[in-house]
N, C-alpha and C positions, 0 to 999 in steps of 0.2 A: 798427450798423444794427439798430435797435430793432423798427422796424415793415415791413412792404414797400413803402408809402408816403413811406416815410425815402430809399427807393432814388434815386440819382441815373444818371439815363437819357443826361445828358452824357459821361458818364464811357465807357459802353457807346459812344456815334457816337466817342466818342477812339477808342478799343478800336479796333472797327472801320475807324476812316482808318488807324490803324499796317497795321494788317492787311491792309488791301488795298495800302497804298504798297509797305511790306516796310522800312521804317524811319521812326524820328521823325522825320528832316529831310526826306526826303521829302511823309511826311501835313502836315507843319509847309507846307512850303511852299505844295503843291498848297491845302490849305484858309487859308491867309491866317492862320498861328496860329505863337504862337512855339512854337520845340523843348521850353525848359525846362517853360510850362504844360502841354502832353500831356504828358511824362515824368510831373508829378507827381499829373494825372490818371490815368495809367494805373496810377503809383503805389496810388493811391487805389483805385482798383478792385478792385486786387490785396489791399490789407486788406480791404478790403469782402465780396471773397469769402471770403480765407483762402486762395490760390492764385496760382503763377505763374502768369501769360497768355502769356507770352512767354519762349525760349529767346533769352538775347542772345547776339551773336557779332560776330566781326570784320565781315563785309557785311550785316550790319544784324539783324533780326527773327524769330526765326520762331515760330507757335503752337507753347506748351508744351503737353502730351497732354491735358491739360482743357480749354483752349481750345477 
């Protein structure tokens, strides 16, 4: 991410559907999207910033402390 202009703001509404569902299959479904593209969305993010967004675990999601 070169510039701030570079930033992709899709990536951030993923972010956010995990977030409020409390899992990818959840946000997957509720928004009409598959699991695997949020995963490597949110993937994406997470380079982008330099940081986890998410603690994973067995019942799905939760924000990591920078989130």
């Amino acid at each position: 991410m070169d510039r701030p202009d570079d930033f992709d703001w899709n990536l951030v509404r993923s972010f956010l559907w995990v977030l409020e569902a409390g899992s990818l299959t959840a946000a997957a479904r509720r928004h009409g999207q598959h699991q695997p593209t949020l995963s490597r969305q949110l993937a994406a993010l997470e380079a982008q910033l330099g940081a986890p967004l998410f603690e994973r675990g067995a019942r799905g999601r939760a924000p990591a402390r920078c989130a």
